[in-house]
C-alpha positions as CSV (number, residue, x, y, z in Angstrom):
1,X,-26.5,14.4,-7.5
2,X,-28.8,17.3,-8.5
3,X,-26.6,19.3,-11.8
4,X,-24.8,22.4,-9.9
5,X,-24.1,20.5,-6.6
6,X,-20.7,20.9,-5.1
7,X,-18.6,17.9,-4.0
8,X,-17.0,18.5,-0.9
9,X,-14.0,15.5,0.3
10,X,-12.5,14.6,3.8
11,X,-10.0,12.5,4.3
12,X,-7.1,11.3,6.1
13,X,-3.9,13.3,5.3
14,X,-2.0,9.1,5.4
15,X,-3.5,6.0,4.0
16,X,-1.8,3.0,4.0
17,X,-3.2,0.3,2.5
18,X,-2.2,-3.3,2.7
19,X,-1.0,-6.9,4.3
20,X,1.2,-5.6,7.3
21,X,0.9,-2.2,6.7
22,X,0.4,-2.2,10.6
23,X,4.0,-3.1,10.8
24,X,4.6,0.5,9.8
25,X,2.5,2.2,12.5
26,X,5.8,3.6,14.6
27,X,6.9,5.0,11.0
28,X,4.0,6.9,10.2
29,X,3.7,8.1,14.2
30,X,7.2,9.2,13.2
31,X,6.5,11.0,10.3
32,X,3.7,12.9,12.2
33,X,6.2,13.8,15.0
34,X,4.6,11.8,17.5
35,X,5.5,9.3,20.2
36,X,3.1,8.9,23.0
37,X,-0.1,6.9,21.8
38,X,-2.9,6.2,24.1
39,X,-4.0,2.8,23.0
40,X,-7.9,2.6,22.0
41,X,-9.6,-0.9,21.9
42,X,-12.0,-3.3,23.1
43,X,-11.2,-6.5,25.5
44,X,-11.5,-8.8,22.7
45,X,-9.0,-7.1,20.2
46,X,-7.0,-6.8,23.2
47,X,-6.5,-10.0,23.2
48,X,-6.4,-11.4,19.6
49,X,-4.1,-8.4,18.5
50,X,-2.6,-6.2,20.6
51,X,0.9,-7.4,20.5
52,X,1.2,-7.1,17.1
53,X,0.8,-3.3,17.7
54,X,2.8,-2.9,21.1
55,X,5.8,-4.6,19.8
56,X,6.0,-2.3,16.8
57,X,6.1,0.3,19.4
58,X,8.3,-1.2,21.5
59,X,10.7,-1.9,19.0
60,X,10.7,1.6,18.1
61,X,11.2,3.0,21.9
62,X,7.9,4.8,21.6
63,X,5.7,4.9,24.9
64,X,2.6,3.8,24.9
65,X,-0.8,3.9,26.8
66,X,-4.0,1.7,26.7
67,X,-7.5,2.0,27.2
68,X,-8.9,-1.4,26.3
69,X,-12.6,-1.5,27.5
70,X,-14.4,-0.6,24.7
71,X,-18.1,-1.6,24.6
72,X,-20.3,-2.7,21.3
73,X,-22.1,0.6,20.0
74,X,-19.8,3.0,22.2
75,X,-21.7,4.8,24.6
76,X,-20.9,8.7,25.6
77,X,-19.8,6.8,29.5
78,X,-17.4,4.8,27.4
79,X,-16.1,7.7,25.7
80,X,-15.7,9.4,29.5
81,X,-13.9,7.0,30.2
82,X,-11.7,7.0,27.5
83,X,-11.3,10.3,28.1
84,X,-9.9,10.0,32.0
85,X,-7.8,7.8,30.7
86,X,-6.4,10.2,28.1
87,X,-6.3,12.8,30.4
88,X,-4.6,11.0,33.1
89,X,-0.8,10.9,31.4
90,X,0.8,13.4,28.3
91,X,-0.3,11.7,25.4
92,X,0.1,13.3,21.6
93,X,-2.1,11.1,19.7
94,X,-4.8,8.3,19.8
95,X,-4.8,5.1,17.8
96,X,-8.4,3.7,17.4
97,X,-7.2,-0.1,17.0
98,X,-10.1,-2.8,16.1
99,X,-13.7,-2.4,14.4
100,X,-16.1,0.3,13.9
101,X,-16.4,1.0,17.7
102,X,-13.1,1.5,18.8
103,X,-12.2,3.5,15.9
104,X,-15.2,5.9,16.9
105,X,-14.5,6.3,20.5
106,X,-11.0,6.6,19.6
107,X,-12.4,9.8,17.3
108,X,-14.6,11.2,20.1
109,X,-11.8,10.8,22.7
110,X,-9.5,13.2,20.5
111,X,-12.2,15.9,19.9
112,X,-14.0,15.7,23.6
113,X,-10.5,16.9,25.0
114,X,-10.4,19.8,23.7
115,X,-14.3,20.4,23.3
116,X,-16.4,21.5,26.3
117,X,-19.8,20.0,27.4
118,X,-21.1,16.7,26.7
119,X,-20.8,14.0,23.6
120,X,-24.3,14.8,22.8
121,X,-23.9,18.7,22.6
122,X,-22.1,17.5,18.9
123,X,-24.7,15.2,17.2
124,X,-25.5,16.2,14.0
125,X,-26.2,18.2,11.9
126,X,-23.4,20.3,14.0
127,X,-20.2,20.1,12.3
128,X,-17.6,19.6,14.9
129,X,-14.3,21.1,13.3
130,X,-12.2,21.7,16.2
131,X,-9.7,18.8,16.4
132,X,-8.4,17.1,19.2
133,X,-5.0,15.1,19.3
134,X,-4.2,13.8,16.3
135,X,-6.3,10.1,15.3
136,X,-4.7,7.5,13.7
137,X,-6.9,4.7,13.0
138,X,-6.4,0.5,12.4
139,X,-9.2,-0.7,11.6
140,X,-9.7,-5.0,12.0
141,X,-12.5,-5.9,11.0
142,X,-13.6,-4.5,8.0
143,X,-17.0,-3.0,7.6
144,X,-17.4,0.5,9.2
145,X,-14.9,2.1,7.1
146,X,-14.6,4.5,10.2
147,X,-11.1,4.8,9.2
148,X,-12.0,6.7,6.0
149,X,-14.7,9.2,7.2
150,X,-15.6,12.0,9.0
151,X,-18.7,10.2,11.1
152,X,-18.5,8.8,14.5
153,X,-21.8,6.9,16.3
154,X,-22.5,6.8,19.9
155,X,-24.9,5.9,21.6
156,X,-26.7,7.4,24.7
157,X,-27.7,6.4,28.3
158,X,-30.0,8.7,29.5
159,X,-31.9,7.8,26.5
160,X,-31.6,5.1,24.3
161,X,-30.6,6.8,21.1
162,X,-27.4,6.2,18.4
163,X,-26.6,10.1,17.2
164,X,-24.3,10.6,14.4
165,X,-21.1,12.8,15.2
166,X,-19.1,14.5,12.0
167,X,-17.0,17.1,11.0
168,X,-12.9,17.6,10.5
169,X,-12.7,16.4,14.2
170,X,-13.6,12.8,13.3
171,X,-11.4,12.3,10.4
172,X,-8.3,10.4,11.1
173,X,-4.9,11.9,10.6
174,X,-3.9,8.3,9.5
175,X,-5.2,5.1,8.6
176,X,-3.1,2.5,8.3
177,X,-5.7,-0.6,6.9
178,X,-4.2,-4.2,7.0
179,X,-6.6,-7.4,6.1
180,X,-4.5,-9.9,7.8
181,X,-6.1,-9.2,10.9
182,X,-9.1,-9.8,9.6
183,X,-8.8,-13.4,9.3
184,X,-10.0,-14.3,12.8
185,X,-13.2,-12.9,12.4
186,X,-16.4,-15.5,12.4
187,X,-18.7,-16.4,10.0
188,X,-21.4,-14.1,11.4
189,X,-19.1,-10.6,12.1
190,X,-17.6,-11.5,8.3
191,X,-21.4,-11.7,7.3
192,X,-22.2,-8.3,9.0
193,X,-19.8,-6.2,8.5
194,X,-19.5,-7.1,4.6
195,X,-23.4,-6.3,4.2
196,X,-22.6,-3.0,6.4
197,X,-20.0,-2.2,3.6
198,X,-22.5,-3.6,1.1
199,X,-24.8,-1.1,2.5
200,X,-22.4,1.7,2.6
201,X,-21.6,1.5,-1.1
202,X,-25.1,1.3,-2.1
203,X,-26.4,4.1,-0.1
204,X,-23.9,6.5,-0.9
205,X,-24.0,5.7,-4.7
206,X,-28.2,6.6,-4.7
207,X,-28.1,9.3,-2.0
208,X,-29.2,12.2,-3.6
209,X,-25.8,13.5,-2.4
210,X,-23.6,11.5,-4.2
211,X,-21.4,12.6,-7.1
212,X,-18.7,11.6,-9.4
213,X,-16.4,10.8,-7.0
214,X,-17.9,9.3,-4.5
215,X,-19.5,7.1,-6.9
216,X,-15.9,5.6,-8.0
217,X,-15.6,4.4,-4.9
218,X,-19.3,2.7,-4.5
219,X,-19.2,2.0,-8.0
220,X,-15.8,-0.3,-7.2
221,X,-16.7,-1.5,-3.8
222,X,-19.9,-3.0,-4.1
223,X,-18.7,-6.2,-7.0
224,X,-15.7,-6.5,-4.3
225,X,-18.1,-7.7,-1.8
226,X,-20.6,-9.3,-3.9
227,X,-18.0,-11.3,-5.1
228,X,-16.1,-12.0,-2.3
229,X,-18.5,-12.2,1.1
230,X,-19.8,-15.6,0.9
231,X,-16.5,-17.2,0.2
232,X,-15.0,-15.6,3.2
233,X,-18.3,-16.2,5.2
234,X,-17.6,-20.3,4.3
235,X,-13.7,-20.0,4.8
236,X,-12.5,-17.6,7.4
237,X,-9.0,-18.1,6.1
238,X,-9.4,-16.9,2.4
239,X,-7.0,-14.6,2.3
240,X,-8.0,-13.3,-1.7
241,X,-11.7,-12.6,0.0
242,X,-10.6,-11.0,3.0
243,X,-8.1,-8.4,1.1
244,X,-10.5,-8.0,-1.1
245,X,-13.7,-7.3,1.6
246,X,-10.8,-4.5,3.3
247,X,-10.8,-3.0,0.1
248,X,-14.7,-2.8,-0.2
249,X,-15.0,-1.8,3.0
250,X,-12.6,1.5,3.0
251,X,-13.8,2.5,-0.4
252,X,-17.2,2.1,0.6
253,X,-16.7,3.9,3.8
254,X,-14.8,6.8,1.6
255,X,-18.0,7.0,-0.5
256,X,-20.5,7.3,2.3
257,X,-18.3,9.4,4.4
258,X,-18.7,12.1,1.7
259,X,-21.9,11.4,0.3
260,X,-23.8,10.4,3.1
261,X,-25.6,7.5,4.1
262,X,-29.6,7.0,3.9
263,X,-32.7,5.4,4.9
264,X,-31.6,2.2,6.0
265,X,-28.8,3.8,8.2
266,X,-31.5,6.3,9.6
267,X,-33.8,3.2,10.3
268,X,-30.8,0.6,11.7
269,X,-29.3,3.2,14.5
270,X,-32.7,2.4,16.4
271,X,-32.6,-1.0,16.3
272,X,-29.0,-0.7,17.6
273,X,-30.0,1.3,20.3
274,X,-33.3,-0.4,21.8
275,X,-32.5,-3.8,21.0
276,X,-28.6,-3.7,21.1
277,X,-28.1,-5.5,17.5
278,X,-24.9,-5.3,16.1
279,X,-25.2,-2.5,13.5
280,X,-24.0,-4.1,10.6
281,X,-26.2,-7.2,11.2
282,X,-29.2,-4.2,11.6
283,X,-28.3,-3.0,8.3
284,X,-28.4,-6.3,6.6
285,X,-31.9,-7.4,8.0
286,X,-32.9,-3.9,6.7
287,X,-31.3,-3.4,3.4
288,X,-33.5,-6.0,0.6
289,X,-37.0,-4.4,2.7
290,X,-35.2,-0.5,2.1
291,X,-34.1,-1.1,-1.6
292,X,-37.7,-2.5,-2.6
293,X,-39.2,0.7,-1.0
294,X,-36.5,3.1,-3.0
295,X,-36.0,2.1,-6.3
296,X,-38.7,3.6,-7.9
297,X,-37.2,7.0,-7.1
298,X,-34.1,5.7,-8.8
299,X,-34.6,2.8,-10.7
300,X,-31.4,3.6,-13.2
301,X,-29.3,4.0,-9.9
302,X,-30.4,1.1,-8.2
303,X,-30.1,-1.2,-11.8
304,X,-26.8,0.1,-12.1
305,X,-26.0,-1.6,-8.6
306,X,-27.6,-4.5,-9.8
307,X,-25.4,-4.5,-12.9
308,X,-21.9,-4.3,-11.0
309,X,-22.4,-7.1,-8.5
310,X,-23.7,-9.5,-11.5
311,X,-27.1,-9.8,-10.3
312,X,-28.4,-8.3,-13.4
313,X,-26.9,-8.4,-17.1
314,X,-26.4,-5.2,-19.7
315,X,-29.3,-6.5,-21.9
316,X,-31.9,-6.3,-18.8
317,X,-34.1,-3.3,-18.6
318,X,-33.6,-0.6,-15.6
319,X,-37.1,-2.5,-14.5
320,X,-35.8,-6.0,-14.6
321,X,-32.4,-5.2,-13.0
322,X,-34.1,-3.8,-10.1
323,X,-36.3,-6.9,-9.4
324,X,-33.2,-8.4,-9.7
325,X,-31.4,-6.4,-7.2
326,X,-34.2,-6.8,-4.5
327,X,-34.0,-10.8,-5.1
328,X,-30.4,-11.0,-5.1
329,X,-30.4,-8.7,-1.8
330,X,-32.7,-11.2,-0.3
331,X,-30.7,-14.5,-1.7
332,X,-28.1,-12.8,0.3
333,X,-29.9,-12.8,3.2
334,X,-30.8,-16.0,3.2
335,X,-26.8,-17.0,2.1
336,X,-25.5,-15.6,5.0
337,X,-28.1,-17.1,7.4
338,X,-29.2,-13.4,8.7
339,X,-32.2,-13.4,11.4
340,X,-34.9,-10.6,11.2
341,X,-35.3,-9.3,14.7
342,X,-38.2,-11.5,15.8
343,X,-35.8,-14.6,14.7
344,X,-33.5,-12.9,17.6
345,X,-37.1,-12.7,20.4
346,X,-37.2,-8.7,19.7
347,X,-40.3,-7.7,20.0
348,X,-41.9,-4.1,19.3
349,X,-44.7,-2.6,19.9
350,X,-47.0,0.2,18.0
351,X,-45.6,2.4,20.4
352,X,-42.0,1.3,19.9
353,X,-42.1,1.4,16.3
354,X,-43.1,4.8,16.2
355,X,-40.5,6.2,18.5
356,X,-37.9,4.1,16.4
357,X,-39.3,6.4,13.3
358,X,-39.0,9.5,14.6
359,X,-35.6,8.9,15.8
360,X,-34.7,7.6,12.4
361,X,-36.0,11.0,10.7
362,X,-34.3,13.3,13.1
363,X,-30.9,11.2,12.4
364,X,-31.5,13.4,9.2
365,X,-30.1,10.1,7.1
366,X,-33.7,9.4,5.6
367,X,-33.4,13.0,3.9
368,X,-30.8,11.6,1.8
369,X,-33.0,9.0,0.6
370,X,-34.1,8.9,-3.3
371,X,-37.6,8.3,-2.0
372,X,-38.4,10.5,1.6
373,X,-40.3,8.2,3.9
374,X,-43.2,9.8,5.9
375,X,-43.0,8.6,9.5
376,X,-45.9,6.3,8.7
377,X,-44.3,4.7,6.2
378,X,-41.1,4.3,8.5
379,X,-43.2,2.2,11.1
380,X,-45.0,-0.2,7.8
381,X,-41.1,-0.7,7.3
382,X,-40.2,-1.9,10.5
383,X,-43.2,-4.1,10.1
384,X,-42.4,-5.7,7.2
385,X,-38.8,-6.1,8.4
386,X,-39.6,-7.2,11.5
């Protein structure tokens, strides 16, 4: 953080935090003065979880709707449809139930009913501060740390793009974060969405918009994961690894949320939207290629990382630690068995690269960045990545 900068912080006005803290989701509604949810989720939550949810409701004689077809990287006809179906009876609130894109459509839902025009009349750098319904958020997976911050994603249909959404209208009234239902998840969404966290923590700790205390946050999440994401990777069941992953992934997600993410978000939101890869998995195939561009800008930043997840010791220079950090970003990698695009048949061309670069500047995330990539260097990225 350059000396005089100002710290600004969003966040939910309820965090709960905890194994079967879901249990208490008709208490906190309560608290809020609410009692008729609309539902948000995808099929596949739907079916793993949504009883736990509807019988805390039910037990509480609180109705309840449900709009359960969610879609991977939410696009703004999702989000319409959401939105009929929040329109169509008198709910109060939303609960965004599941991963990263339910929680966000859950968000846009809430702020589109009561904003005019389209999803993408909001992308940023608007600030959308006019709030919808109030947004509690359950998050089950563990990665996005949605739950936490004032950012949704969605992605377009007229043209394939991922646009950032932010402002007071995308941060949760409540979120109410419980790690036993993360224990279903399989190997390769454990994988993912840890390195998304991973990701998260590191970015927001050497944006050039971090400060003090965001860095707590980054500063505590990134040993959580590095610690704990292959052992849950190897056993889905390990409950110490998956608390401890949650964790990571909300304090990481508090940390990015208010000091922004950078260039290997800026770069990943194109790959999600031309070639439909997850976007944590886009992050991770991203992140060792990002880092060895950046740390030069930062090297004491970026050895600091190193230093927290044990990849480098006290005694190693800011020089050595960063080596370090690129190899043990890479020995990660290859731990968790993560493809490069290519590995997956995605191909690009010089013509498709370049696009992918200038949408990854306008997302404004590269600004962020210790070290502001030209567009050319952007496409010699992908490249290498690729």
């Amino acid at each position: 953080m350059q000396s005089g900068t100002l710290g600004r912080v969003q966040s939910p006005r309820i965090i709960r935090i905890g194994g079967g803290v879901a249990a208490e989701t008709a208490e906190v509604l309560g608290q809020l003065g609410l009692s008729r949810p609309l539902i948000v989720t995808d099929p596949g939550v739907a079916k793993l979880h949504l009883s736990t949810l509807t019988d805390v409701l039910d037990k509480a004689g609180l109705a309840w709707g449900l709009f359960d077809q969610v879609v991977e990287d939410p696009t703004d006809t999702c989000v319409d449809a959401g939105l009929a179906a929040f329109r169509a009876a008198d709910y109060d609130c939303v609960i965004g139930f599941g991963g990263g894109s339910p929680m966000d459509t859950a968000k846009a839902v809430s702020f589109m009913a009561v904003n005019p025009g389209h999803v993408r009349d909001y992308k940023a750098p608007a600030q959308i501060d006019r709030c919808g319904v109030p947004v509690i958020l359950i998050p089950t997976t563990g990665g996005t740390g949605s739950e936490l911050t004032r950012w949704c994603v969605i992605t377009d249909t007229t043209s394939p793009e991922k646009y950032n959404l932010s402002g007071l209208a995308c941060v949760a009234t409540a979120a109410l974060i419980d790690w036993t239902f993360t224990v279903t998840k399989p190997p390769r969404i454990t994988a993912d969405t840890a390195v998304d966290s991973l990701t998260h923590a590191i970015e927001a700790y050497v944006s050039r918009r971090a400060f003090p205390y965001t860095d707590a946050f980054a500063l505590s999440a990134m040993p959580l994961i590095a610690t704990h994401v292959r052992r849950a990777y190897a056993d889905p069941s390990d409950a110490v690894a998956r608390e401890a992953l949650m964790l990571a992934a909300s304090q990481a997600g508090m940390a990015f949320s208010n000091a922004s993410v950078a260039l290997v978000h800026g770069m990943s939101r194109p790959i999600g939207a031309h070639f439909h890869v997850a976007h944590g998995l886009s992050n991770a195939m991203l992140l060792p290629t990002v880092t060895a561009f950046s740390v030069e800008a930062a090297p004491a930043r970026y050895a600091t990382c190193a230093r927290v997840m044990g990849m480098a010791s006290d005694q190693d220079t800011d020089a050595t630690a960063c080596a370090r950090l690129i190899d043990g970003l890479r020995q990660l990698n290859a731990d968790l068995a993560v493809p490069s695009p290519s590995d997956l048949g995605h191909e690009a061309d010089d013509a498709m690269l370049t696009l992918m670069a200038q949408q990854a500047l306008a997302s404004g995330s590269p600004a962020n960045n210790p070290r502001v990539p030209e567009e050319a260097e952007i496409v010699g990225l992908y490249r290498e990545m690729w």
